[in-house]
Each structure stands twice: as structure tokens, then as C-alpha cells.
N, C-alpha and C positions, 0 to 999 in steps of 0.2 A: 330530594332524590333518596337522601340517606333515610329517611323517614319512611321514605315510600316501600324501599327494599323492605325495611323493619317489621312494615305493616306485613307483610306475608301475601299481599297483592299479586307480585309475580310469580307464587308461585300456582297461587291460582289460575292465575290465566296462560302458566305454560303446562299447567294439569289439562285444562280445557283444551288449550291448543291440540296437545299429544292424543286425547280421545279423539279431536276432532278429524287431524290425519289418520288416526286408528281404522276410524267408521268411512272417512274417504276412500282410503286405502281398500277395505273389503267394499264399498261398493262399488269403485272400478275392476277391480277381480272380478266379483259376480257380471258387472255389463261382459266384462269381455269375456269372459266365460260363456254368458248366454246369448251374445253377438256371435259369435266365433259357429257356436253351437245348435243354437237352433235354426240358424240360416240353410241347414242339413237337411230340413227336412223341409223347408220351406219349395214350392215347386218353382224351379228357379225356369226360366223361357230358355228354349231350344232353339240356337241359328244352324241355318246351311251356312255355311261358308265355300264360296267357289272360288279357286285359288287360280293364281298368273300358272300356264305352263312350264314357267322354270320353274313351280315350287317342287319338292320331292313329295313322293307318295300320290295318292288319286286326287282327283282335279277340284271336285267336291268332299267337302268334310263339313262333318254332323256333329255335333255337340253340345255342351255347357260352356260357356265364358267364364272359366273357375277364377281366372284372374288374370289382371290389366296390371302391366306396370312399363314403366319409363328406364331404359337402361342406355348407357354411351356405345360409341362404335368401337372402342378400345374395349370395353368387354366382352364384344362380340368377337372382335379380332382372337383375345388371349381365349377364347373357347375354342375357336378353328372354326368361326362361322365367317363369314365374306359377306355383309351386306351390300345390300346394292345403293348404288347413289352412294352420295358424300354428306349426308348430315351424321348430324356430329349427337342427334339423340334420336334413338327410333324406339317405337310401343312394341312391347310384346306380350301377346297371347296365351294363358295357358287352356287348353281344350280339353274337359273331359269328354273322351270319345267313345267310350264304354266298350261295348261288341266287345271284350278280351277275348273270348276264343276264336276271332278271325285276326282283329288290332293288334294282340299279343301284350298289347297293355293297356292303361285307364288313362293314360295323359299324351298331350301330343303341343309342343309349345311351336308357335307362329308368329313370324313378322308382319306388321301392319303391311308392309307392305306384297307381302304374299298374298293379302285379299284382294280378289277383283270386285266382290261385291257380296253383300252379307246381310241376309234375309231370315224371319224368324216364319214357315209356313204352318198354318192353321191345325194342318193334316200331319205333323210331326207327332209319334208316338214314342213314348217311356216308360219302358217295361222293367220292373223291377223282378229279378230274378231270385231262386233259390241259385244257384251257384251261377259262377263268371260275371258276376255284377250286373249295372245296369246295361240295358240294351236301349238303341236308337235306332227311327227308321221309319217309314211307311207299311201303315197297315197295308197289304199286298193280300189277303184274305183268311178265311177260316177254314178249318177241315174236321167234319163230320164224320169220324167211322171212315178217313182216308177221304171222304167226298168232300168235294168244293160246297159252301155254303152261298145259297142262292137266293132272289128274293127277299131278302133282309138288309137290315140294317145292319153293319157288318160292326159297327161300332159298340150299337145297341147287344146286339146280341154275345158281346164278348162280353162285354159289364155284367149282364144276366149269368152270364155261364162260370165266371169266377169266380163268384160265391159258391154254386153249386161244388166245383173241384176242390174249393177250402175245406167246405164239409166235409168231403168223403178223405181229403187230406187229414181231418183232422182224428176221423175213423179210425185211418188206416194208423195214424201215429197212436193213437191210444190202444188197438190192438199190439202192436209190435213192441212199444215201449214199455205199460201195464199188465196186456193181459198176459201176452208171454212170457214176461219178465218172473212174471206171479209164479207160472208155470216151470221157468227156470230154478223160481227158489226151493218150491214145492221139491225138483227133481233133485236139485240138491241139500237139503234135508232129508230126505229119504236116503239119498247115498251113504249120509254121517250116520245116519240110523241104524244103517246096515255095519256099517265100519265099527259102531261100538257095538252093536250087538255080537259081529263077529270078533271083537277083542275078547268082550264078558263071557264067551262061548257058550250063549244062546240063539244063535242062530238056526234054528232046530226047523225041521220042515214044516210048521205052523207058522214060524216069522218066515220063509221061505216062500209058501202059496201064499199070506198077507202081502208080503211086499212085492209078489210077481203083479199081485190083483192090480195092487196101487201103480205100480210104473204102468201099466197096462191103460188102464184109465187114464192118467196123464198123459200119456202118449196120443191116446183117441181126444182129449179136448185140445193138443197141441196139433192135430191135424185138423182138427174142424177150425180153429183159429186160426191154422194158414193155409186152408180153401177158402174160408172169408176175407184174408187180405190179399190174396190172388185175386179173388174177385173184384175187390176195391181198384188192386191196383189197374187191373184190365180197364176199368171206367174211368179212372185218372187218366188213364192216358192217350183212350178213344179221340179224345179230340184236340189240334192242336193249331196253332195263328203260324201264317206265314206273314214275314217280316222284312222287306226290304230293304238293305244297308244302303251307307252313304256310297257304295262301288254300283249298284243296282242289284247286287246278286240276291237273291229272295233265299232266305234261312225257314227252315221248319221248325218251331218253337213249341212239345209238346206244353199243351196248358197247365198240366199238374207242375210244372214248373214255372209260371209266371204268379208272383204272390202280389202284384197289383200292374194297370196302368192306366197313364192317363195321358190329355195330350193337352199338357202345359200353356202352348201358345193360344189354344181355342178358349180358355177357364178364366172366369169371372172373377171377382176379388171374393167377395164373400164362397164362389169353389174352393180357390185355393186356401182360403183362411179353412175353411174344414176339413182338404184335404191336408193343412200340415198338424191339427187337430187331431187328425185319424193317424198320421206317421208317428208323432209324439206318444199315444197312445201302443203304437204297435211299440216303440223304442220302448217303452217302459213293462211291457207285456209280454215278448217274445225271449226266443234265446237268441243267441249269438250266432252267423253265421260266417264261411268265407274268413276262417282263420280270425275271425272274432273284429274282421273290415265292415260288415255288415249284420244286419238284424236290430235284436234288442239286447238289455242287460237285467232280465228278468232274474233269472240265477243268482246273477252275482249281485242284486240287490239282494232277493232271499236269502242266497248265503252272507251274506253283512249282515244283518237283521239279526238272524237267527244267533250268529256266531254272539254277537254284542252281547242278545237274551241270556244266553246261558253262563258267559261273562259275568254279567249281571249278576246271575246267582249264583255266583261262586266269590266274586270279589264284595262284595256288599256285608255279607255277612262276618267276615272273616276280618275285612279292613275297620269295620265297628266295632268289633270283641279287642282286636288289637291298643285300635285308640283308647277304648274304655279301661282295659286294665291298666295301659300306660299312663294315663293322666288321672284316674281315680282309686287305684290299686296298689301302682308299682308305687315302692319310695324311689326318693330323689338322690341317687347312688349312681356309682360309677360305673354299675350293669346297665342301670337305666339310660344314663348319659350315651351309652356306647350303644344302645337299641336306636336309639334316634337318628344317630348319626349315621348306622349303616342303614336305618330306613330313606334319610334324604338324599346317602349315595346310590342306594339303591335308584333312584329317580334320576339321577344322572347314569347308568349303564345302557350304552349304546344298545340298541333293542335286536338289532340281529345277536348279540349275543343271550337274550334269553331265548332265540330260535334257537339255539346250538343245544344250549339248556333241556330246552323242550324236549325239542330231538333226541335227544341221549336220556333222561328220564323220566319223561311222560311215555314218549313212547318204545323206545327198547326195552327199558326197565321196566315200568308199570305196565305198558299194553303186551311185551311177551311174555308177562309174566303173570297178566291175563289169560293169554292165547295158552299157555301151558296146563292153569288148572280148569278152565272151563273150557274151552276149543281144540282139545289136543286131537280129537279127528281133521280137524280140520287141516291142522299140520302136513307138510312146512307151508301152505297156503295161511299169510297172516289173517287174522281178523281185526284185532285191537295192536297187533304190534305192527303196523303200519299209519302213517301219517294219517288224520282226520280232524274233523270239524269238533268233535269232543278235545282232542290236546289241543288244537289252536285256542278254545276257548280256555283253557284251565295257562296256558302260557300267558295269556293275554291280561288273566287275570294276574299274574303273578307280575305282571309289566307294569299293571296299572293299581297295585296292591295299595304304592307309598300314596298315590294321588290322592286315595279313598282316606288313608289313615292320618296323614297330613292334614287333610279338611276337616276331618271328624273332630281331631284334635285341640283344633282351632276352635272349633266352635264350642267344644267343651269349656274350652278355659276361656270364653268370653260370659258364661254363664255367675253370674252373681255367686259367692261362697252361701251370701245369707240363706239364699234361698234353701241351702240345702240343711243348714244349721236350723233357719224354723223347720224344714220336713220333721228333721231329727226332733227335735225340740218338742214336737205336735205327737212323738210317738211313734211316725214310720221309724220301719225298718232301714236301712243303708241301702238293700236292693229296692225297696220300695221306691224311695225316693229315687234311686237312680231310672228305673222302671218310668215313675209317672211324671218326675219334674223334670231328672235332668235329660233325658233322652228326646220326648219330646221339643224341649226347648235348643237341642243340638241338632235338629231335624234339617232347619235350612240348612247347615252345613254341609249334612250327611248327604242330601239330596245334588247337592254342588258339586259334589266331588265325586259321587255318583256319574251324573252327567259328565262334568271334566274329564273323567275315565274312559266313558261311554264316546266321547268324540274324540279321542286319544287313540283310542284301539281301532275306529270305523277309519281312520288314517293311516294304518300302518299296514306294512307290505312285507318289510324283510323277514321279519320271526314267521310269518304267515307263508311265507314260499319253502321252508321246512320242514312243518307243521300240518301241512293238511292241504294248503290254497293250488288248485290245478287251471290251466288255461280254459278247459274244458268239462265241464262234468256232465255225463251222459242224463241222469237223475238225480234227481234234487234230493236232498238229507230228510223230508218228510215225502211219505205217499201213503195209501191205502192197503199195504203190506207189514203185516206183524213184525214187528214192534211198532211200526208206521213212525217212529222216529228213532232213524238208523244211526248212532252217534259216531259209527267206525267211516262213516261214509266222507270221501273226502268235498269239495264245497268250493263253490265259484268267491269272487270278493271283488269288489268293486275297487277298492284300491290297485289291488293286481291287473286285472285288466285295463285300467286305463297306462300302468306300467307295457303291458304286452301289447297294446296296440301303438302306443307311442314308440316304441324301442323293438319290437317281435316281429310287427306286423310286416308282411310281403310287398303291398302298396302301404307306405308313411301316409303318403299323400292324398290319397282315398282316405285312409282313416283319421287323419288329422281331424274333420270336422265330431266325426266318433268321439274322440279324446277330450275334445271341448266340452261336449253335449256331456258325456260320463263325470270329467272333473265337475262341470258347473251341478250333477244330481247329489256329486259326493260332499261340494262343497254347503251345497243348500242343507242337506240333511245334517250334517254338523251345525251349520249356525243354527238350523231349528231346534238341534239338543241345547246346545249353548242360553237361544232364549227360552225354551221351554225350563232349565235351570234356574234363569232371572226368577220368569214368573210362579215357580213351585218358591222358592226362594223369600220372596216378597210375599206372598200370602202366605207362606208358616210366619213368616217374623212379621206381619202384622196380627197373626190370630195368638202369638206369645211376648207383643211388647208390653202389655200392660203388666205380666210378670216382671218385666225388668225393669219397671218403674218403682 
């Protein structure tokens, strides 16, 4: 035994064990993650449920089966419910019942014993809405320009006509959101135009009939732009489904607001695997709707991306120059010693405090002080001295500073001495040799820690609620408008969001599967940085082992 310990045997195999719970451990996070999560978009079967007379509320109820579970009668009791009969366990129901603006909410929980009988019909439809969630019901028919739609296939013909309303949907969003937008900046650049000209006191009546000419013109393409989405909107909304609730009352549903349906109970396997295919697809493509309960998380992927990018180029360079001088420049002194040490406390400072940071000097100080010598028309309206996607990124970088210079570090001083004594020795230069030997051969490190950074910051929330990250951003930090990358603009984040839909949101419950489907995208993209690090990692240091041999 004594032997055995000696040999270093155990602790080989409680290294192996620990990775091995390590890789267990993330991949039941991931299953549950994308168990939890994509079951969301999956199209789950729609029952009637017809209820005993004593139940409360209408006699028939429509929904989803969200969830079964086994609870005592003493639970029921301590909530002030009175089951019926004397067993001692009974199943309860939870119903998503959708219709919110008649339901007045999305959930509705039911005793087993409240069913009198519970049937999934063929003809049950699920209408996924731009606002008030989903709806449930019978198709009850279509309306044409107010007229009933006849001789048709009424199913057919709404499948056909959806597509159509997305089109013109997507028209009208692209004039309202772009073209006007454009229009908007246009008007306002002219106005600061006017303001510094009238500061510099040439505003003389040549800049007077120029800028009458220009508002003028803006004004005639801002009304032709909203006679064409008056137009749009009048064909959005021409035609619209009537829809029968589980009460019988028939609702009029115009179509420019139904963004898909389908009817669950009548769909094939390989339907539904395309239709959760097509939902999966709209989740990762769309924006957010419904207080950020429905839609997708197009945005706030973009803005993670984006923010990380620019991260990127700020922390990369900066964490290299540092490590290089400390470990092949600086002597080995008690400045040096005290650099180090506040770089590795720095690694331990709880990260909302570099939001605070940020806050007070990226952007009070450095962006009003932007806003002063370059945007003082713009004043007291900020520009740059307001939270953005530019300070989250330079905060982020300054979070993940030590990570970058710690690694660098490392892998400098795993480099052989010789090698840089033959450089010298051969005739380079000191920067030469730092240049072509040793930099390259500290490459995996750099890249690691790089990465480690990179998944570091696409996790963080608190500095980024500060800094820049909003529930909501109307436009995304790139478009087709000069500069066409707006850095003052503030920016969605996937960490936040799945914070505000777990903790913000109006329905938990509704969005709970939201939360799952977000964490399991946010979680997947970090492990992809993580092996995407391995494998840069592994191929630089097999194309520089034969140097360290």
C-alpha cells in the first residue's frame, strides 16, 4: 500500500477521476439546458379538456399540458383548496391556456379530478402572435377586405396568405425602422449644422436658402416614405382569421399580427421536426418580443459578438506588451514584484466593481469629455458621455486584462533561455529574437488566454448593466448609416437577458423555457471558445515542439 501511495498512482487516477466529474458535470448542464430548452419550440399536442360542473371558470378548457405532477391533500388544504373525495394523493394539472387578452393570464392549474374527459381534436389551432402570446381555438374562418372567405380551403388559404403579410411586414419594418431613421439622422445633422454655424456667426442667407432647400427635400422624402407605409399598413391589415375560444365566443384576429400557425394535433413527425427546425431558426434570427417572454435573441447575440470583438482588440494587445516587458524587460525588483501581485489581485476584484469603474471613467470622464470638444452642439443631449457598447467593451477589457497577461506570462517563461542565447549568439538583435523566436513560440499561450478572456466577458452581467447593456435596443450598433458602426449606441447581451427574463419578466413561467433555450446558446458558445482555444493551442505547439527539443 505504502508502495503503492509512493508510486504517484493515486494521484493519477484522482486527476482522471476530477476531469472526469468535470466533463459529467458540463454535460448534464448542457442536456438540461437543452432538455428544459428546446422542448419550447417543439409543437407540443393541444387537449380540450371538459371539466365536472363544480369546476370554477368555463366548462371546456383548451390548452397545453405544461406540466403533471403528484402533490398530498394536506398541500391542497394549506393553500385553501378543498379537494374532493378522501385520497390522500391527487395529480395536478398545469394548463397553458394562452388567449391573455380575454384569460387575463397564460396558466391556469387543474385537478385530475376536475376532468370529465380529455380529448386532443384534429381541428385545434395555434396561433403564435406578435403581442398577448399564443392563442388557441378553432379556425371559425377568414376575412377578405371585411368579407367572409368562401370556396376555399380555409386552412389552405391562410398558410398561402402568411407569407404574403410577412413580406409586406417586413417592408413596412424596414421603411420605419431604416429608411426613416436615415431621415431622422439626416434632420438631425442639419439642425447641429445650423447651431454651429449659428455659433461661428455665419449663418448668412446663402447657409439660410441652402438649409431651407435641404429640410425641404427631407421633408418631401419623409412624406413619400409615410404614404408608402400607410399603404403597407392598409394591406397588413385588410385581411384578418376569426378564431373561436374554448368559451365559443369567435375573436377577430387581424393577420398582420399572427407571425405563424399550425395545428399541432393533425402534424406528422417529420412536420413537426421541421416545424421546431423553422422555430429554432426564427429563435436565433428574430428580436425579442412581449417584454423579452417571446420572440428570438438575435440582438443580444449580436451584441455579445460584437462587444467580445472589440474586447478583443483592446485587451490582446495591451495584455502582450505588458507580459513582454514584465518577464523579458523588467528586472526582478521590488517594483516588479508589487506589478504582479496587483495584476493577480486585480483577477480577484469582484467585476461589478469595474462597472462602477467604467461608469465614472470611461464614461463621465472620457465620453463627456468627448462630448465637450467634439459634440458640444449636441449638448446637453450626450453622445459619447452616455453608457455604450464602446465603454462596456474597453471595461471588459480592463476585467479581463490580468487573464490575458497571466497566460502570456506563462508561456513566456516556459520557453527555453537557450534558445534565445543561440538567437543572440547567431547575431539577432534582442527585439529580433523576441519578434521571430520568442513570441511565436508563446503564441499558444497568448491565444488561451485570449480565449479564457473571451469566455469570461460573453458571462458577465453586472459591469455590463452600467455600461451600456439595455433590456431592449430598438437598433443594433451596426446598419447602413454613416459611420455604420455606431460605438456610442447602447447594445442587447445575452447574459442580461436571460437575467431579465428569469428575474424581470411579467410571466416567469411562460419564459422559463426562454431562459433555458438562452442559457443552453450562451453556454454552448463559451464551450466552443474554450475548445476552439484547445485546438489553436495544440496546433501552434505542435508546429513549435521541435524548437523545444
Amino acid at each position: 500500500m505504502r508502495a503503492w501511495l509512493k508510486s504517484g498512482s493515486p494521484w493519477v487516477w484522482l486527476t482522471a477521476g476530477s476531469v472526469s466529474v468535470s466533463l459529467l458535470a458540463l454535460l448534464g448542464i448542457l442536456l438540461l439546458l437543452a432538455g428544459q430548452g428546446m422542448r419550447y419550440f417543439w409543437p407540443s399536442p393541444v387537449y380540450q379538456f371538459e371539466l365536472n360542473q363544480a369546476a370554477a371558470g368555463p366548462v371546456t378548457l383548451i390548452g397545453e399540458l405544461y406540466q403533471q405532477q403528484t402533490i398530498s391533500r394536506q398541500q391542497l388544504l394549506e393553500a385553501g383548496v378543498t379537494p374532493p373525495g378522501d385520497a390522500a394523493q391527487l395529480t395536478r394539472y398545469l394548463i397553458k391556456v394562452g388567449n391573455r387578452e380575454s384569460e387575463g393570464q397564460d396558466f391556469r392549474t387543474l385537478l385530475a379530478s376536475d376532468v370529465r374527459r380529455q380529448s386532443a381534436p384534429h381541428d385545434l389551432l395555434v396561433l403564435e402572435r406578435n403581442s398577448n402570446g399564443t392563442a388557441y381555438g378553432f379556425l371559425a374562418g377568414l376575412l377578405e377586405d371585411g368579407q367572409p372567405l368562401t370556396g376555399r380551403d380555409l386552412n389552405q388559404a391562410l398558410q398561402q396568405r402568411l407569407p404574403q403579410i410577412a413580406a409586406l411586414s417586413r417592408q413596412a419594418h424596414d421603411i420605419q425602422i431604416h429608411q426613416m431613421a436615415r431621415i431622422n439622422e439626416q434632420f438631425a445633422a442639419l439642425n447641429l449644422r445650423e447651431k454651429k454655424l449659428r455659433r461661428d456667426q455665419r449663418f448668412d442667407a446663402r447657409a439660410q436658402a441652402q438649409m431651407k432647400a435641404e429640410r425641404l427635400e427631407l421633408q418631401r422624402q419623409y412624406r413619400q416614405m409615410a404614404e408608402q407605409l400607410d399603404g403597407l399598413n392598409r394591406d397588413r391589415q385588410r385581411d384578418a382569421l376569426l378564431l373561436r375560444d374554448m368559451r365559443g365566443q369567435v375573436h377577430t384576429i387581424p393577420l398582420s399580427q399572427i407571425r405563424d400557425a399550425w395545428f399541432p394535433n393533425a402534424m406528422s413527425l417529420g412536420q413537426k421536426v421541421a416545424h421546431w427546425g423553422e422555430q429554432v431558426k426564427k429563435f436565433l434570427s428574430d428580436s425579442p418580443r412581449e417584454a423579452n417572454t417571446e420572440g428570438g435573441v438575435f440582438p443580444a447575440i449580436f451584441g455579445t459578438v460584437l462587444m467580445v470583438v472589440l474586447m478583443s482588440v483592446v485587451v490582446m494587445p495591451f495584455g502582450v506588451i505588458a507580459a513582454v516587458y514584465l518577464h523579458e524587460y523588467a528586472g526582478k525588483n521590488l517594483l516588479t514584484r508589487l506589478i504582479r501581485i496587483a495584476v493577480v489581485n486585480l483577477a480577484g476584484v469582484p467585476s461589478i466593481v469595474y462597472g462602477v469603474f467604467g461608469l465614472g471613467f470611461f464614461v463621465y470622464l472620457i465620453g463627456g469629455s468627448i462630448d465637450r470638444l467634439f459634440y458640444a452642439e449636441s449638448l446637453p443631449n450626450p453622445t459619447f458621455g452616455t453608457p455604450g457598447v464602446l465603454w462596456a467593451a474597453l471595461t471588459l477589457a480592463l476585467l479581463t486584462l490580468p487573464v490575458v497577461i497571466v497566460s502570456t506570462e506563462e508561456g513566456l517563461s516556459r520557453i527555453p533561455a537557450t534558445l534565445r542565447q543561440g538567437s543572440l549568439a547567431l547575431g539577432a538583435s534582442r527585439a529580433e529574437t523576441l519578434w521571430r523566436i520568442v513570441l511565436p513560440m508563446a503564441a499558444p499561450a497568448m491565444m488561451t488566454g485570449l480565449i479564457l478572456a473571451i469566455a469570461r466577458a460573453a458571462g458577465e452581467t453586472a459591469p455590463l448593466m452600467l455600461v451600456g447593456v439595455v433590456k431592449s435596443a430598438p437598433v443594433l450598433p451596426v446598419d447602413d448609416i454613416f459611420p455604420y458602426l455606431h460605438l456610442e449606441r447602447k447594445f442587447m447581451h445575452l447574459s442580461f437577458q436571460i437575467y431579465d427574463m428569469a428575474f424581470q419578466s411579467p410571466s416567469v413561467e411562460a419564459a422559463r423555457p426562454l431562459v433555458f433555450a438562452t442559457a443552453f446558446l450562451l453556454v454552448a458558445i463559451v464551450v466552443g471558445l474554450n475548445l476552439t482555444a484547445m485546438g489553436i493551442r495544440h496546433s501552434l505547439r505542435e508546429r513549435y515542439r521541435v524548437w523545444e527539443q
